[in-house]
C-alpha positions in Angstrom: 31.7 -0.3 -4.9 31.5 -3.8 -5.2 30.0 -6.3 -2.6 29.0 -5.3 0.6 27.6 -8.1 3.8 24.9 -6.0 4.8 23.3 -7.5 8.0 26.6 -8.6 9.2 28.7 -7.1 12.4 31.0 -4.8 10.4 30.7 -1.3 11.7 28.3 -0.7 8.8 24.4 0.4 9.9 21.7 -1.2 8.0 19.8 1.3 5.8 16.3 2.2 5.2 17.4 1.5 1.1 19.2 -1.6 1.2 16.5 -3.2 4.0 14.1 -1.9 1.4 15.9 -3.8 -1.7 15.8 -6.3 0.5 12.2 -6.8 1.3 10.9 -5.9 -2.5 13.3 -8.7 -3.5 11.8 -11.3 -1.7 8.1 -9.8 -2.3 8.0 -7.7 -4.8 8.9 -4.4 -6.2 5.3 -3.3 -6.7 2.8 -1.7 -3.3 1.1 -4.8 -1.3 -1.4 -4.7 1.8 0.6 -7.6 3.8 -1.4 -10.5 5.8 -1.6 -8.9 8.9 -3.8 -7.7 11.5 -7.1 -6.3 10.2 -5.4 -6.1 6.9 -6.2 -2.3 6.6 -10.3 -2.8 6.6 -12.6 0.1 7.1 -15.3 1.9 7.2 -16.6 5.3 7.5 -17.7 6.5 10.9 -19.6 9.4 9.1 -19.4 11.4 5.9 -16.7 13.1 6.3 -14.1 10.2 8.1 -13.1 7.1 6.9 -11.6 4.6 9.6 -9.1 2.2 8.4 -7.7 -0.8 11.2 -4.7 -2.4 11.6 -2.7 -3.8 9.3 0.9 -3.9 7.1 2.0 -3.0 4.1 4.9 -2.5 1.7 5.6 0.5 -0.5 8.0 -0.7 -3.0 10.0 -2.6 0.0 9.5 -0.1 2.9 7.5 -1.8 5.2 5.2 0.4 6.7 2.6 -0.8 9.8 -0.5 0.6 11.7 -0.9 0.0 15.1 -4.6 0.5 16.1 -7.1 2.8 13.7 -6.0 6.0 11.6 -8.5 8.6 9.9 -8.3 9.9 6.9 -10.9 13.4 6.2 -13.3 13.2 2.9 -13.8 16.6 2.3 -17.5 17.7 1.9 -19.8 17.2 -0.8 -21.7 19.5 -2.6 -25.2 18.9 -3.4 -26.3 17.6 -6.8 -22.0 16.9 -7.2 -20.2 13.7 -7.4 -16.2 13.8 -6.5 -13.2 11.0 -6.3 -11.2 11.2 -3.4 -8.0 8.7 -3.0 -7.0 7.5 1.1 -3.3 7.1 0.4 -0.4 6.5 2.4 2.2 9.1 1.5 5.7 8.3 1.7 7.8 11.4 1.8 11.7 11.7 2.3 13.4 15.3 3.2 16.5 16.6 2.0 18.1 15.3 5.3 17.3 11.6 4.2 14.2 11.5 7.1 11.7 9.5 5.6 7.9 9.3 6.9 4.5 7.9 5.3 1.2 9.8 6.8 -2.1 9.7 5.5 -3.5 12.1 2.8 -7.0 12.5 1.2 -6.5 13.5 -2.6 -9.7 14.9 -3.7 -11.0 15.6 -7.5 -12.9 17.9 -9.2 -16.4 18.4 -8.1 -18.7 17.1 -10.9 -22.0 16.5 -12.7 -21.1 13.5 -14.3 -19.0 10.4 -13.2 -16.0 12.0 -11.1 -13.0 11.2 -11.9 -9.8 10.0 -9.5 -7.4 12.9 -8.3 -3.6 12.6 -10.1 -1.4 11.4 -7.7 2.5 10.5 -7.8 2.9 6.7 -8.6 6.5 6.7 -8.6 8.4 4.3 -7.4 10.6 4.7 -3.9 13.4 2.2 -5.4 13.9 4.8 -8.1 16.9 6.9 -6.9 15.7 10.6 -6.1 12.1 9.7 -5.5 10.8 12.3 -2.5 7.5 11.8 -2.7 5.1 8.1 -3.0 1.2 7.9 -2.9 0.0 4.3 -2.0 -3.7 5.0 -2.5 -5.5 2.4 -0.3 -9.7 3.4 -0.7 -11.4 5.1 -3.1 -14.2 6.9 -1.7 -17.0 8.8 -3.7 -18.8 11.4 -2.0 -22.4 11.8 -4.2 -24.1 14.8 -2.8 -23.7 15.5 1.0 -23.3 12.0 1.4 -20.4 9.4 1.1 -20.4 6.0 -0.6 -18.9 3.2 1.3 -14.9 2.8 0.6 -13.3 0.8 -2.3 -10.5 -1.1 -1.6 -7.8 -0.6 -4.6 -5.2 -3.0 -2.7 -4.3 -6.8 -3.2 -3.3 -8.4 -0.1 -0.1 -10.2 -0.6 -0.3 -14.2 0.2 2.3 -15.4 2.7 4.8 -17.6 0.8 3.8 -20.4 3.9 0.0 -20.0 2.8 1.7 -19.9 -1.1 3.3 -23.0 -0.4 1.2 -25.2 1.2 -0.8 -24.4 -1.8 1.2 -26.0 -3.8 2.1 -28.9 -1.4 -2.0 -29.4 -1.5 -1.8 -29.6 -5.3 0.4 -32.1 -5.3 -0.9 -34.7 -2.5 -3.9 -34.3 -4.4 -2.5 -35.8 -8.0 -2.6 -32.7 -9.4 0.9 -32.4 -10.1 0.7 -30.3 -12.9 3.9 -28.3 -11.5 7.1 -29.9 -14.3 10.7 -29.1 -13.4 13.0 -28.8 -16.3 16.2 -30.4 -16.5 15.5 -32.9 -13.7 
C-alpha cells in the first residue's frame, strides 16, 4: 500500500493498530507495567479479593490505564488444597473490530502438592488475527481456606528520561565505558 503519514490532517483516522505499532516501537513489542501512578500495587482486602491501584501498562503497544482500584475474585480454597490463580488483564477484540481489556482470575487445578499456574493465551496482539491476550499481572496461591499475599510477575518499564539520565550520570562520573563506533 506503500507509505502512509499517519498522525497527519489527511482525512485518514488514527487506528487502534497503527497507534499500537507505534507505541511497541518506541517501547517494546513485549507486555510492560509503565511508571505511573501506583504502578499497579496491591493487596488483598480478604481471601477471596485482590485489590490492585492505579497504574499503566502496555500490552504489546496498546496502552491500557486504571483510574482508581479494580478487583479481581480468587476463587475459594479447599482445605488441605493448594491452587495457582493468574490476575490478568484480558485484551479481547470482537468480530466488529471493538476491542476491550477487563480483568479475569485464571484458576488451576486444586492440588496436594505444589499447584501449578492455569494455561493462559500469551499471544501476541501485533500478530494479525489475535482475539484474545492475557497479561497476567499477580500470581496468587490460595493454601487451604486461606490466600498468600500476591506475586507480582510484571517488570515496570524505566522511562527513557530516568534511562537517560542514567547514562548521562555514568558519564559525569568517568565512567564512560559507553564507545561509539565509527566516530
Amino acid at each position: 500500500m506503500g507509505l502512509q503519514l499517519r498522525t497527519g490532517k489527511n482525512g485518514k483516522n488514527v487506528t487502534s493498530d497503527s497507534d499500537g505499532r507505534l507505541y511497541a516501537g518506541i517501547a517494546g513489542t513485549d507486555r510492560y507495567v509503565l511508571d505511573d501512578g501506583n504502578k499497579l500495587a496491591a493487596s488483598l482486602s480478604d481471601s477471596n479479593t485482590l485489590v490492585v491501584q492505579s497504574g499503566a501498562m502496555l500490552i504489546n503497544g496498546r496502552h491500557v490505564t486504571l483510574d482508581g482500584t479494580q478487583t479481581w475474585n480468587i476463587p475459594n480454597g479447599a482445605q488441605g488444597k493448594k491452587r495457582s490463580n493468574l490476575c490478568a488483564v484480558r485484551y479481547t477484540k470482537d468480530s466488529n473490530g471493538t476491542e476491550i481489556a477487563e480483568a479475569v482470575t485464571l484458576s488451576g487445578d486444586l492440588t496436594d502438592g505444589d499447584p501449578v499456574d492455569p494455561a493462559y493465551n500469551n499471544t501476541s496482539i501485533l500478530q494479525n488475527g489475535t482475539t484474545i491476550s492475557d497479561y497476567p499481572l499477580y500470581r496468587v496461591i490460595t493454601d487451604g481456606i486461606s490466600a498468600n499475599d500476591p506475586v507480582p510477575l510484571f517488570n515496570v518499564l524505566t522511562p527513557l528520561a530516568t534511562l537517560g539520565a542514567s547514562v548521562d550520570q555514568y558519564t559525569k562520573n568517568g565512567w564512560d565505558v559507553i564507545k561509539i563506533k565509527n566516530r
